[in-house]
PQR file of N, CA, C, O and H, with PARSE charges and radii, in Angstrom:
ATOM      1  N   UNK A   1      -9.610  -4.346  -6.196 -0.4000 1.5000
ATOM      2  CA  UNK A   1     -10.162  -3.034  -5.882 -0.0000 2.0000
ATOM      3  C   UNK A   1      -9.167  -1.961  -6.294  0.5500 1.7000
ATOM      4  O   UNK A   1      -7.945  -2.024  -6.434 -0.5500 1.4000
ATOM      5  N   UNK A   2      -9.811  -1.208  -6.412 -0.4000 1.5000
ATOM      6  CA  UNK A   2      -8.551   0.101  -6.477 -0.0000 2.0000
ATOM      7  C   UNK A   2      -7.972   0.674  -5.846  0.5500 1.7000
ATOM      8  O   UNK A   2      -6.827   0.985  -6.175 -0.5500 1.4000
ATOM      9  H   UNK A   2     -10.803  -1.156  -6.299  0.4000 1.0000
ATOM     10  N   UNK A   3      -8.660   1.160  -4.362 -0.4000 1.5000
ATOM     11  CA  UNK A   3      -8.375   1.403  -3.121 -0.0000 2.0000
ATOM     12  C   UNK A   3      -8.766   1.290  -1.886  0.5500 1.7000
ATOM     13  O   UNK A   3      -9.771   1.982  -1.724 -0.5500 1.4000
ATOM     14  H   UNK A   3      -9.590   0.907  -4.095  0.4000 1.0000
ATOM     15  N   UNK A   4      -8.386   0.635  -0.737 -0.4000 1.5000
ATOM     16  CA  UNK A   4      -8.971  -0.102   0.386 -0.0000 2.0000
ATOM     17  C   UNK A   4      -8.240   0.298   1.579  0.5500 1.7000
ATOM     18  O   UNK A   4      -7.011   0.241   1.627 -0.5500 1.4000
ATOM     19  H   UNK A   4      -7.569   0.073  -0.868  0.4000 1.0000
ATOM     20  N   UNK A   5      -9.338   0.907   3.041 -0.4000 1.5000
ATOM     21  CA  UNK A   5      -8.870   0.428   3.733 -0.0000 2.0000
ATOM     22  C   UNK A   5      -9.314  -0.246   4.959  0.5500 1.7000
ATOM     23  O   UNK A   5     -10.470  -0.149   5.372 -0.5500 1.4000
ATOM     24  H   UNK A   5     -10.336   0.953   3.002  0.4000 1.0000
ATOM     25  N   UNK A   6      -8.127  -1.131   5.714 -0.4000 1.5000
ATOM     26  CA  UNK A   6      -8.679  -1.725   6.328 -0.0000 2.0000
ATOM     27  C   UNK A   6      -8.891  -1.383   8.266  0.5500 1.7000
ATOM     28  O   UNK A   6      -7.786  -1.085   8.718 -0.5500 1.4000
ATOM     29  H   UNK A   6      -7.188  -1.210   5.378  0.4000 1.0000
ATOM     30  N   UNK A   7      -9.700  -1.376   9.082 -0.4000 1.5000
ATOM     31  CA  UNK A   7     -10.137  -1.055   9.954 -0.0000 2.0000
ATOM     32  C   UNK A   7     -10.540  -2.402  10.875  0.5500 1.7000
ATOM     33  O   UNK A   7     -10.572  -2.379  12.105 -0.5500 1.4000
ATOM     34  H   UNK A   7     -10.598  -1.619   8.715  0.4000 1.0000
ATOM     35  N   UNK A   8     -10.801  -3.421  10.161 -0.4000 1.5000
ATOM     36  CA  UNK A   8     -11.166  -4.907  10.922 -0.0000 2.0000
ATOM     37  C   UNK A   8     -10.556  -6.017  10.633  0.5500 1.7000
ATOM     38  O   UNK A   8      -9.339  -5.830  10.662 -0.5500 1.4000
ATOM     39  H   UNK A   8     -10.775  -3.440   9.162  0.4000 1.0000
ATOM     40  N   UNK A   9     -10.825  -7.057  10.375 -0.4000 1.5000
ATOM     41  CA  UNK A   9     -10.325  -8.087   9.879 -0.0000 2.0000
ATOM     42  C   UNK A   9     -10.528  -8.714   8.702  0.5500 1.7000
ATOM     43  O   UNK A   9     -11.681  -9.061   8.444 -0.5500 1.4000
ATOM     44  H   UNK A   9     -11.813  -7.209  10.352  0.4000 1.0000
ATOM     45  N   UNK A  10      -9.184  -9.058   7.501 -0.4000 1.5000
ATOM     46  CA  UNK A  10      -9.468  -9.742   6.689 -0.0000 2.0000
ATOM     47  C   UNK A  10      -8.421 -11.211   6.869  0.5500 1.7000
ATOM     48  O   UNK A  10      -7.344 -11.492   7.395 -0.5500 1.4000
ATOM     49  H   UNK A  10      -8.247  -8.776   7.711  0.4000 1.0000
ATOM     50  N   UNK A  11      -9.155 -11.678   6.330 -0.4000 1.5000
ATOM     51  CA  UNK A  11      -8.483 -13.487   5.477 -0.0000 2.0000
ATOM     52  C   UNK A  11      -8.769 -13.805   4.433  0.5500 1.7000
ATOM     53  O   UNK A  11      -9.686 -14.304   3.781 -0.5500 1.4000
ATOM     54  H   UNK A  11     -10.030 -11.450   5.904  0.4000 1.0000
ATOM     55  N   UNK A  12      -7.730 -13.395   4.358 -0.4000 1.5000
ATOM     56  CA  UNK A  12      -7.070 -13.506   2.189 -0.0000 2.0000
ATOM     57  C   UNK A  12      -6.368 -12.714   2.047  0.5500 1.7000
ATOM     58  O   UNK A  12      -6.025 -11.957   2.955 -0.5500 1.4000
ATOM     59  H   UNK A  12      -6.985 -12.989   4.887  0.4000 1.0000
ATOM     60  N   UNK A  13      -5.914 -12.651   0.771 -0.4000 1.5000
ATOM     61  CA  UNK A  13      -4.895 -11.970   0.020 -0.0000 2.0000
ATOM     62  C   UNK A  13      -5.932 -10.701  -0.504  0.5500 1.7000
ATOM     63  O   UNK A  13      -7.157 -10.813  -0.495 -0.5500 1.4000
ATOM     64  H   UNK A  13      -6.193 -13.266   0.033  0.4000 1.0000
ATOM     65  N   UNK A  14      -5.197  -9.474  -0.964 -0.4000 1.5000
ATOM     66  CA  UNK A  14      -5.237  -8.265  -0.890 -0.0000 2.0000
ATOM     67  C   UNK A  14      -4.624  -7.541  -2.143  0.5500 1.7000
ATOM     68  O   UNK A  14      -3.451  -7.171  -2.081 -0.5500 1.4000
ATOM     69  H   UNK A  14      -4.201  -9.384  -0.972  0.4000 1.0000
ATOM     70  N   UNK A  15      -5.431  -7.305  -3.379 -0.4000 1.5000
ATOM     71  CA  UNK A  15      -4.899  -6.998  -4.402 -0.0000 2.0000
ATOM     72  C   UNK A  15      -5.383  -5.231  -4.713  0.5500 1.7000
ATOM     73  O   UNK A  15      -6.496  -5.178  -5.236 -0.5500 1.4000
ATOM     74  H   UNK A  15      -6.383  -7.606  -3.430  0.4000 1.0000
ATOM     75  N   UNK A  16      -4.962  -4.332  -4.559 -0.4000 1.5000
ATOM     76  CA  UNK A  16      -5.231  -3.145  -4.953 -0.0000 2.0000
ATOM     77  C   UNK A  16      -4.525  -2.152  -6.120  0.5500 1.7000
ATOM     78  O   UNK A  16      -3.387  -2.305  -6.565 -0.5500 1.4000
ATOM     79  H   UNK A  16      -4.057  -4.375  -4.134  0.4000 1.0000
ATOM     80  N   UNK A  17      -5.430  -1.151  -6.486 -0.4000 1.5000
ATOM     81  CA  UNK A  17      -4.368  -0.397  -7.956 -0.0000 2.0000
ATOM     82  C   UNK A  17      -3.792   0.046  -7.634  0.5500 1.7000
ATOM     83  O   UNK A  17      -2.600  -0.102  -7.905 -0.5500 1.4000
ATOM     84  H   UNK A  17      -6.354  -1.026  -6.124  0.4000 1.0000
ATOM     85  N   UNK A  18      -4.400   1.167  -6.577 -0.4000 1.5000
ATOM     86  CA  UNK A  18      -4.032   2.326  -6.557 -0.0000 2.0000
ATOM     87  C   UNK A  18      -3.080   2.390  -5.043  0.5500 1.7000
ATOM     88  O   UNK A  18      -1.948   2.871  -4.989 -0.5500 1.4000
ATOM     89  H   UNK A  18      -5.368   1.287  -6.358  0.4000 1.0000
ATOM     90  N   UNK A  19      -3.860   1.764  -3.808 -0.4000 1.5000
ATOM     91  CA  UNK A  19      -3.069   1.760  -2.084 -0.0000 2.0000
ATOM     92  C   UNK A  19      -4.013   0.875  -1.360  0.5500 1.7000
ATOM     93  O   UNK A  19      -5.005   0.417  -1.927 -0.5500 1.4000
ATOM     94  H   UNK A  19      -4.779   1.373  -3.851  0.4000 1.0000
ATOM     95  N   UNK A  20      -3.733   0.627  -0.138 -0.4000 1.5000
ATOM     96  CA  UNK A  20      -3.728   0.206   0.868 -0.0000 2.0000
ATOM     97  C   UNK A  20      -3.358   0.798   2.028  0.5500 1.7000
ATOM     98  O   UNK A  20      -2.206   0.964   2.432 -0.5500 1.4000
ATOM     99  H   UNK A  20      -2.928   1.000   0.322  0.4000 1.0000
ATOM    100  N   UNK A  21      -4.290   1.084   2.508 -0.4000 1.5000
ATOM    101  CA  UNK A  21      -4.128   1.643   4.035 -0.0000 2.0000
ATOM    102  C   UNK A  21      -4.943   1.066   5.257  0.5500 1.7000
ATOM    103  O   UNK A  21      -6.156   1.231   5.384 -0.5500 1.4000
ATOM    104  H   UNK A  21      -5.225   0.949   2.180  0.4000 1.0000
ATOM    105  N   UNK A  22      -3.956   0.204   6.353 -0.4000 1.5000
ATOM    106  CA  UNK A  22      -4.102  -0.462   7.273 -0.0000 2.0000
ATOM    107  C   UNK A  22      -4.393   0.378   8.905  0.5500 1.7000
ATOM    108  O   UNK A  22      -3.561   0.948   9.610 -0.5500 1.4000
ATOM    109  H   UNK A  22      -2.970   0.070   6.250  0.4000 1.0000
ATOM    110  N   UNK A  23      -5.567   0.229   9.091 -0.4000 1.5000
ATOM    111  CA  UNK A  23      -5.754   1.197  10.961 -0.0000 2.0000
ATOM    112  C   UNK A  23      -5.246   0.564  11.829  0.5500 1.7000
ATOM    113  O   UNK A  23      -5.220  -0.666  11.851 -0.5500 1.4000
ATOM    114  H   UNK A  23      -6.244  -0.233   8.517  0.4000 1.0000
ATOM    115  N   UNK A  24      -4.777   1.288  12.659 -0.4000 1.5000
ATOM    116  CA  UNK A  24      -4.242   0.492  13.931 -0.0000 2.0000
ATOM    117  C   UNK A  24      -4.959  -0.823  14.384  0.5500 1.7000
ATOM    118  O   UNK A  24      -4.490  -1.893  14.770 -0.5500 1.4000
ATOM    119  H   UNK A  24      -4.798   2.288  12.641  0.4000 1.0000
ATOM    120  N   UNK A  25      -6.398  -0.347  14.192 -0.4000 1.5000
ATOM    121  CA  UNK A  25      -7.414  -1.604  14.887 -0.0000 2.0000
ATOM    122  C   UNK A  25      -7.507  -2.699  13.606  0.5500 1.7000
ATOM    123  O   UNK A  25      -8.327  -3.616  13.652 -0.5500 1.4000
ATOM    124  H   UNK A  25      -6.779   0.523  13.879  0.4000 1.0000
ATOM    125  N   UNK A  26      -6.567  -2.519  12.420 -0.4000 1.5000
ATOM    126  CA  UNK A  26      -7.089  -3.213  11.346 -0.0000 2.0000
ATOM    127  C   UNK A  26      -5.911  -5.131  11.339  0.5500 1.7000
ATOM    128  O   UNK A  26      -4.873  -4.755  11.885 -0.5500 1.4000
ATOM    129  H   UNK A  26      -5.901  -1.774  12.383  0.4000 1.0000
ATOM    130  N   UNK A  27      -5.815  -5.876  11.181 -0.4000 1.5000
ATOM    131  CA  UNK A  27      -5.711  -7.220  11.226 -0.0000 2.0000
ATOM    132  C   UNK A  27      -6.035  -7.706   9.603  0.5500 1.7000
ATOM    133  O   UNK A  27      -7.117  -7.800   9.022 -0.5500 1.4000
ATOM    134  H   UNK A  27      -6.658  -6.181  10.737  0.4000 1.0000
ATOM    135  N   UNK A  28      -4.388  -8.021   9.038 -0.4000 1.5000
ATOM    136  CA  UNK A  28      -4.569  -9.163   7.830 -0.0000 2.0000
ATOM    137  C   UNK A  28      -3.715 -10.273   8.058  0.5500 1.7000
ATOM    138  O   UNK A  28      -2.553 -10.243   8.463 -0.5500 1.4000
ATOM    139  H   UNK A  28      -3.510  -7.945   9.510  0.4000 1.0000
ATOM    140  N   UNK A  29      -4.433 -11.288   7.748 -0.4000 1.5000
ATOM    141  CA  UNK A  29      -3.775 -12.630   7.059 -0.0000 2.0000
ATOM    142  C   UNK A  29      -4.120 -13.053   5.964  0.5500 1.7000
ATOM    143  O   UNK A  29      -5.147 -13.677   5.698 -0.5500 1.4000
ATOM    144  H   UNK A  29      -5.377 -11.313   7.419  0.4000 1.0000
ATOM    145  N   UNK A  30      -3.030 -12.640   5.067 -0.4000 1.5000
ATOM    146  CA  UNK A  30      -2.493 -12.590   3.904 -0.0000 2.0000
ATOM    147  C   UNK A  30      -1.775 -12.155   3.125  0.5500 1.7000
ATOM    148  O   UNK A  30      -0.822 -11.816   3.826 -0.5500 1.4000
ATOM    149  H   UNK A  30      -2.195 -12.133   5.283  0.4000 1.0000
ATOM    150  N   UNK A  31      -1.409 -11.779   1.605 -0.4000 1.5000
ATOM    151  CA  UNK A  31      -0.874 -11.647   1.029 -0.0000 2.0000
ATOM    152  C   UNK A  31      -1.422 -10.225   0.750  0.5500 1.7000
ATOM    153  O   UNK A  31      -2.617  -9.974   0.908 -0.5500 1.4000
ATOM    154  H   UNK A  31      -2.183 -12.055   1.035  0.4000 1.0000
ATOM    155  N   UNK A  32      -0.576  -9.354   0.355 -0.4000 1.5000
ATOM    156  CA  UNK A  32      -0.723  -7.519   0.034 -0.0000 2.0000
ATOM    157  C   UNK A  32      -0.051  -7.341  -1.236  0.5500 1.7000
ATOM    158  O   UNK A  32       1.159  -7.561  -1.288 -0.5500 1.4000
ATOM    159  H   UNK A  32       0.394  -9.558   0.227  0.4000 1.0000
ATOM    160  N   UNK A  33      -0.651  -6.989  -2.212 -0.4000 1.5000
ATOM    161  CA  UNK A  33       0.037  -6.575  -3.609 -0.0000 2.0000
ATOM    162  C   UNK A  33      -0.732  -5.004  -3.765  0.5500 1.7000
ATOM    163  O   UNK A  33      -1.958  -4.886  -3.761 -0.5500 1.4000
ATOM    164  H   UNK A  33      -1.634  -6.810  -2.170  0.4000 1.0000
ATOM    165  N   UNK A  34       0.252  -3.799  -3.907 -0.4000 1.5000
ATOM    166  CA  UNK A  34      -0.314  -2.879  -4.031 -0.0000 2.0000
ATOM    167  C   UNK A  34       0.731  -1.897  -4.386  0.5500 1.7000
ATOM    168  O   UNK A  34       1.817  -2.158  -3.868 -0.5500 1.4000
ATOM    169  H   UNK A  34       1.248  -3.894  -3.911  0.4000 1.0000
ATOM    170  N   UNK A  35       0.702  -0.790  -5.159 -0.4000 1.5000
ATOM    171  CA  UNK A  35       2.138   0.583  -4.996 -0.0000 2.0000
ATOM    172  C   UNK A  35       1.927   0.844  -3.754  0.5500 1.7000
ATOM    173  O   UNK A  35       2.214  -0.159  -3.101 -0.5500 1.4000
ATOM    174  H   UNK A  35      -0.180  -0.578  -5.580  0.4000 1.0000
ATOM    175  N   UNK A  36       1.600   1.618  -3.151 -0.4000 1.5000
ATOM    176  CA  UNK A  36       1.586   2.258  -2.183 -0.0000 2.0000
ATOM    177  C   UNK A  36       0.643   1.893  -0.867  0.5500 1.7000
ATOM    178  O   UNK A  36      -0.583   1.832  -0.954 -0.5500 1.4000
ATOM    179  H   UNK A  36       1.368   2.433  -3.682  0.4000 1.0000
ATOM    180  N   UNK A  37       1.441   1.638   0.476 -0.4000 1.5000
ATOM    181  CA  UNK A  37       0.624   1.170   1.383 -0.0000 2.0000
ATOM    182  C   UNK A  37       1.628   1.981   2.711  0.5500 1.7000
ATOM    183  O   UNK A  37       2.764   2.347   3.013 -0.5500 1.4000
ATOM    184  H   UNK A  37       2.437   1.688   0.547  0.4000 1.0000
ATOM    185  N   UNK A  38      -0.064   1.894   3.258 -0.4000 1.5000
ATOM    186  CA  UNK A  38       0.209   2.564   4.326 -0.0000 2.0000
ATOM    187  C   UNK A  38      -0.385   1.895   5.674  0.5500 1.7000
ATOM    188  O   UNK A  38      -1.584   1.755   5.914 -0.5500 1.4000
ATOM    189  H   UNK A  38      -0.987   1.597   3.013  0.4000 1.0000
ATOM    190  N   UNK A  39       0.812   1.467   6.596 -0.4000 1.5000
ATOM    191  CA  UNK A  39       0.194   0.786   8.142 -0.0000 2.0000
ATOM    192  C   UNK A  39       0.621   1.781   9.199  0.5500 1.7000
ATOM    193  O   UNK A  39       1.675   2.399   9.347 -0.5500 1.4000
ATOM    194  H   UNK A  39       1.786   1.581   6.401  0.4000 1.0000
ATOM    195  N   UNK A  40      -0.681   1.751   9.996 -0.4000 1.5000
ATOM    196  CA  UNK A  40      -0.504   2.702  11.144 -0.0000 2.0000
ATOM    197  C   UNK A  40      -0.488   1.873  12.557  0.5500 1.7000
ATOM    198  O   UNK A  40      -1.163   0.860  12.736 -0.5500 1.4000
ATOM    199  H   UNK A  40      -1.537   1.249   9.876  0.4000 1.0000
ATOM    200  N   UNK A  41       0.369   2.445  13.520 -0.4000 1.5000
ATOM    201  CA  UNK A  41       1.255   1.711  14.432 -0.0000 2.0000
ATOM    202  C   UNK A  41      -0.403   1.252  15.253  0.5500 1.7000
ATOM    203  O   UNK A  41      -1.469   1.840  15.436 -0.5500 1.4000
ATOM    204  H   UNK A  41       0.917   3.269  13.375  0.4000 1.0000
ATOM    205  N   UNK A  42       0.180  -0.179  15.587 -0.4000 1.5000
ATOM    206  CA  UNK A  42      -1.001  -1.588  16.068 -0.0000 2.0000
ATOM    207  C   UNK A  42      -1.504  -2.225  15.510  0.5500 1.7000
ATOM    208  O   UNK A  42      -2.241  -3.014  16.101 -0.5500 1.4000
ATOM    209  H   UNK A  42       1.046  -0.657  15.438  0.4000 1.0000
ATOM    210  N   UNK A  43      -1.416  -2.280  14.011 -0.4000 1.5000
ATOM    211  CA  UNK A  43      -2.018  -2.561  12.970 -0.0000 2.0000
ATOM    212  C   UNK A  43      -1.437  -4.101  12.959  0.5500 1.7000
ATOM    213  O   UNK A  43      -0.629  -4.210  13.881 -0.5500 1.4000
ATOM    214  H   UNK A  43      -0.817  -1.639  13.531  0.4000 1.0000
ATOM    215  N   UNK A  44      -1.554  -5.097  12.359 -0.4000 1.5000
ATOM    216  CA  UNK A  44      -1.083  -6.350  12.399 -0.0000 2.0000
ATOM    217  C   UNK A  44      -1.131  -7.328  10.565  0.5500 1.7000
ATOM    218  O   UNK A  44      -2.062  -7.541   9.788 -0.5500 1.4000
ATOM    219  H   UNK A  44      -2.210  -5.008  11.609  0.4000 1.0000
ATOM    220  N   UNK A  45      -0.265  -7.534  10.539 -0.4000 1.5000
ATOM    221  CA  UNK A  45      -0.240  -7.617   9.315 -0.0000 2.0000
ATOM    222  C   UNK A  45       1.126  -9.553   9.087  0.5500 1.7000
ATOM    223  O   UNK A  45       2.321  -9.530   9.379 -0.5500 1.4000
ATOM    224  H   UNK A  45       0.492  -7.360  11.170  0.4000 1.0000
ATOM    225  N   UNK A  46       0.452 -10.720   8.594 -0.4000 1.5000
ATOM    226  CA  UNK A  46       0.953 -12.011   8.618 -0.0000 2.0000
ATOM    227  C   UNK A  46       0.861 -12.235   7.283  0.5500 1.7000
ATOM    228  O   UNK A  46      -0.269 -12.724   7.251 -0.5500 1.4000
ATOM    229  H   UNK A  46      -0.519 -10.739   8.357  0.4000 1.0000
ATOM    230  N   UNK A  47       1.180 -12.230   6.327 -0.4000 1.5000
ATOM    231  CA  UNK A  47       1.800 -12.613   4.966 -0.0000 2.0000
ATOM    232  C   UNK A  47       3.068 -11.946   4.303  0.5500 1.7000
ATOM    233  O   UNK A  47       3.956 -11.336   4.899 -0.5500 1.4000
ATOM    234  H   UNK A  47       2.097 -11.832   6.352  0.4000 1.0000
ATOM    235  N   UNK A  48       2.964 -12.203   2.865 -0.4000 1.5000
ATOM    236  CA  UNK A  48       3.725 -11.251   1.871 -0.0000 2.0000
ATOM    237  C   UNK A  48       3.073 -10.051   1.764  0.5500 1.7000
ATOM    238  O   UNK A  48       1.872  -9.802   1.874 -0.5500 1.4000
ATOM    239  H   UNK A  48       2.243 -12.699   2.382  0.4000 1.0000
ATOM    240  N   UNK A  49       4.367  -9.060   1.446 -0.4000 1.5000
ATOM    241  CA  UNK A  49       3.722  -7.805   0.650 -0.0000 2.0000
ATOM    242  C   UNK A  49       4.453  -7.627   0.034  0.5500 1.7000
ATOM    243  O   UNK A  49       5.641  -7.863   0.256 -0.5500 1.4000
ATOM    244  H   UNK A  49       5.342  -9.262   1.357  0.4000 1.0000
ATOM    245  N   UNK A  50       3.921  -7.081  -1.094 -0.4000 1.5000
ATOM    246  CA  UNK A  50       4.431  -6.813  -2.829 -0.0000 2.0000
ATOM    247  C   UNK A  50       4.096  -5.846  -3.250  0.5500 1.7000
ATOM    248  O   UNK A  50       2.954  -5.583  -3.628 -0.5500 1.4000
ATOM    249  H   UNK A  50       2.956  -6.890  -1.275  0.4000 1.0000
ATOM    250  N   UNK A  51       5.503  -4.790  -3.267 -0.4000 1.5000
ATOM    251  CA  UNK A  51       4.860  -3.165  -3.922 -0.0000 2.0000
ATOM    252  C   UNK A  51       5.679  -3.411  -5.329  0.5500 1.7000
ATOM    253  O   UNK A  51       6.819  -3.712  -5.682 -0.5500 1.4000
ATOM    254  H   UNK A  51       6.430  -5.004  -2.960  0.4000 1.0000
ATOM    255  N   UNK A  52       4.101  -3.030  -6.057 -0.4000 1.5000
ATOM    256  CA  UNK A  52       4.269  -3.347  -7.175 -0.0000 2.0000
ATOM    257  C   UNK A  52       4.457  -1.932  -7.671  0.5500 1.7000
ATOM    258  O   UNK A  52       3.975  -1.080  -6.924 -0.5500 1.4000
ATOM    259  H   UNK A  52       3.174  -2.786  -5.771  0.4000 1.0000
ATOM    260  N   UNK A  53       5.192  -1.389  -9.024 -0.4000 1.5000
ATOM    261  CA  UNK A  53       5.588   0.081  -9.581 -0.0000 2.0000
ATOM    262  C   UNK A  53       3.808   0.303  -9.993  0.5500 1.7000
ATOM    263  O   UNK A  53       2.917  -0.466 -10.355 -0.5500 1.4000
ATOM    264  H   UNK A  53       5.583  -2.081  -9.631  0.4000 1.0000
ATOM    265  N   UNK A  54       3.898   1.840  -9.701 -0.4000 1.5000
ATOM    266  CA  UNK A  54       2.946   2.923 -10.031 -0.0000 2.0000
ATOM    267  C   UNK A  54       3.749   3.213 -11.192  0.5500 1.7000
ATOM    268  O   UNK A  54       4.977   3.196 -11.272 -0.5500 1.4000
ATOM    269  H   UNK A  54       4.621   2.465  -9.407  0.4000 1.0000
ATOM    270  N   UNK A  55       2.680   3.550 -12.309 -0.4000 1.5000
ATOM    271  CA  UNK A  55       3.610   4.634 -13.508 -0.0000 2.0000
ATOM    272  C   UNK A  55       3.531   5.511 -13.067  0.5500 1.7000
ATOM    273  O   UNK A  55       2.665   5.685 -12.209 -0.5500 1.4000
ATOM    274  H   UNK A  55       1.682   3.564 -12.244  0.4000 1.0000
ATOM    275  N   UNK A  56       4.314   6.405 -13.399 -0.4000 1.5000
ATOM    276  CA  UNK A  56       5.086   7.517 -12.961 -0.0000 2.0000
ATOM    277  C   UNK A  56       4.118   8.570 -14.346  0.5500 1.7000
ATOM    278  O   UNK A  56       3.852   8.405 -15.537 -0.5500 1.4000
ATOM    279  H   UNK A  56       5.018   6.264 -14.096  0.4000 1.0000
ATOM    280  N   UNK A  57       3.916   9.423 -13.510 -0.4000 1.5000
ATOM    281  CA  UNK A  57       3.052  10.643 -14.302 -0.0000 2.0000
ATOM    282  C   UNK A  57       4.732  11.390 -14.769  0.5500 1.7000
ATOM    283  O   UNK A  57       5.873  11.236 -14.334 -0.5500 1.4000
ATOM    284  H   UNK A  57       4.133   9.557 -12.543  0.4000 1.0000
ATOM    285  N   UNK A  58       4.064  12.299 -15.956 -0.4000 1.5000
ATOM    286  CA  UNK A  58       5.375  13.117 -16.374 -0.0000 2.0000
ATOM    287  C   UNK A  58       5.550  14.649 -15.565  0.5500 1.7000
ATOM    288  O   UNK A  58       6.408  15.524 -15.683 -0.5500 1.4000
ATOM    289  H   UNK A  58       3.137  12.424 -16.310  0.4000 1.0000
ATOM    290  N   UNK A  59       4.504  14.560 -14.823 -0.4000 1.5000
ATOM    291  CA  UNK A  59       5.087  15.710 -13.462 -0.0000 2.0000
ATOM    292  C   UNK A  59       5.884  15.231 -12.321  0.5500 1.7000
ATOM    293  O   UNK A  59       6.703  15.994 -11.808 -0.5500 1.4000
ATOM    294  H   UNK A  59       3.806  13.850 -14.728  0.4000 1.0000
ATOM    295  N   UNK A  60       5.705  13.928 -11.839 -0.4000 1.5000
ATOM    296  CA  UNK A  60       6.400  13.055 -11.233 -0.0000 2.0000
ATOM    297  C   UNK A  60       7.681  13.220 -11.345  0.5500 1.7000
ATOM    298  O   UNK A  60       8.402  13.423 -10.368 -0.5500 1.4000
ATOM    299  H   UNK A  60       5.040  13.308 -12.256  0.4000 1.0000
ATOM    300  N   UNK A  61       8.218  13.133 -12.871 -0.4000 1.5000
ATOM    301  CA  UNK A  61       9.561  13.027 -13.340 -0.0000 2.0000
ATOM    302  C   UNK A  61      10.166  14.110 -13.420  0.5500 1.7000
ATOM    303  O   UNK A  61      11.142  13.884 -14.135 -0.5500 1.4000
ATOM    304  H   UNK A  61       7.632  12.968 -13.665  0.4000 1.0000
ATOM    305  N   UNK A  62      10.168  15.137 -13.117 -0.4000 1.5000
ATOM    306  CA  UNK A  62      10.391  16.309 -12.648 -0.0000 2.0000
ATOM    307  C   UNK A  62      10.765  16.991 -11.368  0.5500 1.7000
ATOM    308  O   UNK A  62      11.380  18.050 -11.242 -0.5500 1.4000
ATOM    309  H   UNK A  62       9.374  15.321 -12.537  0.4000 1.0000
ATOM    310  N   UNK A  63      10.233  16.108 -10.333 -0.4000 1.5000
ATOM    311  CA  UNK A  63       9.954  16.157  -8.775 -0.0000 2.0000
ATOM    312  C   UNK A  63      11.128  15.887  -8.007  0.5500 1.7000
ATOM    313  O   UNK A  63      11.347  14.778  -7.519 -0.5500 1.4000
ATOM    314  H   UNK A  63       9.734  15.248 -10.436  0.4000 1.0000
ATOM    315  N   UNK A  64      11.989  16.997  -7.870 -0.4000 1.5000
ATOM    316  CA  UNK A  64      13.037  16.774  -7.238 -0.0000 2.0000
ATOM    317  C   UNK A  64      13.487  15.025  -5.977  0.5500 1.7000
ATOM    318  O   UNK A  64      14.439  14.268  -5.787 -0.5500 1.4000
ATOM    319  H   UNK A  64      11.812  17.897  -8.266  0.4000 1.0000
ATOM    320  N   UNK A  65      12.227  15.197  -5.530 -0.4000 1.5000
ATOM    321  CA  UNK A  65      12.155  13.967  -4.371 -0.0000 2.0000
ATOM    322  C   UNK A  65      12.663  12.508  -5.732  0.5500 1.7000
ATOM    323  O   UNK A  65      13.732  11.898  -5.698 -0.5500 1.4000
ATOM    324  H   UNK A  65      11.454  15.812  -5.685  0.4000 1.0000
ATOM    325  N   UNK A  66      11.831  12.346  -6.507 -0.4000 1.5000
ATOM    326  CA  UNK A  66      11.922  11.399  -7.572 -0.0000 2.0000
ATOM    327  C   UNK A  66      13.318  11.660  -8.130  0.5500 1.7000
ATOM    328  O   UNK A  66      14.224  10.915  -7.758 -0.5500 1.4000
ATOM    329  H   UNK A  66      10.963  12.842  -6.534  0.4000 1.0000
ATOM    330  N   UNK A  67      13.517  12.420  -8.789 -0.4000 1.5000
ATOM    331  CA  UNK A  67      14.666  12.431 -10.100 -0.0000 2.0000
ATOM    332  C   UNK A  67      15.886  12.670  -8.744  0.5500 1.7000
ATOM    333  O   UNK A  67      17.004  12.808  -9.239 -0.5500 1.4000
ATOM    334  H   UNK A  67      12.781  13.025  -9.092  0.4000 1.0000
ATOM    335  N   UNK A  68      15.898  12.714  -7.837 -0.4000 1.5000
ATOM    336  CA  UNK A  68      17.423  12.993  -7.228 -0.0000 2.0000
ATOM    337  C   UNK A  68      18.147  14.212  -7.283  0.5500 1.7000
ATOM    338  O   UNK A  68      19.335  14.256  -6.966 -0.5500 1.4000
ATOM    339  H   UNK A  68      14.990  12.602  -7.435  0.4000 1.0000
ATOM    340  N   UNK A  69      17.669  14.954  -7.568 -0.4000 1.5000
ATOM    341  CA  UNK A  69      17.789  16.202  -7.596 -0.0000 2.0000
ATOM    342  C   UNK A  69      17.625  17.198  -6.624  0.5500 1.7000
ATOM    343  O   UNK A  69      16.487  16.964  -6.217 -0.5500 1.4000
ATOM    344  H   UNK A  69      16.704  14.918  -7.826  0.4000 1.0000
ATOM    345  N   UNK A  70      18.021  18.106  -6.033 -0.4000 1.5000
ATOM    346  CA  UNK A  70      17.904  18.770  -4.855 -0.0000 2.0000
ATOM    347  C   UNK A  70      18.123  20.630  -5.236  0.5500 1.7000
ATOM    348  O   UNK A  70      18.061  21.458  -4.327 -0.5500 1.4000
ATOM    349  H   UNK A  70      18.945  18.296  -6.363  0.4000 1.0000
TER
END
């Protein structure tokens, strides 16, 4: 999928493009491959997770937070 989130229960692994975002009331067993994920406190979560790189847009690279720059 590209982007998912979860609110109930899954079983399986969890492949997304773009994120992942887990609800408090939400429950996985499995595996999470995604850039960007987001769990909110109660949420329950029993496998791997794997943040995999987002490409980086060329406004990105500019972005003080990113390049280290202040």
């Amino acid at each position: 999928v590209d982007s998912i989130v979860v609110a109930g229960f899954v079983l399986g692994d969890i492949h997304a493009r773009t994120r992942i975002a887990i609800e408090g009331t939400g429950r996985i067993i499995g595996n999470i491959d995604t850039p960007v994920i987001k769990i909110e406190f109660g949420a329950y979560v029993e496998g791997e997770t794997k943040m995999t790189k987002k490409p980086r847009s060329p406004k990105a690279e500019n972005s003080p937070e990113l390049s280290g720059r202040v």
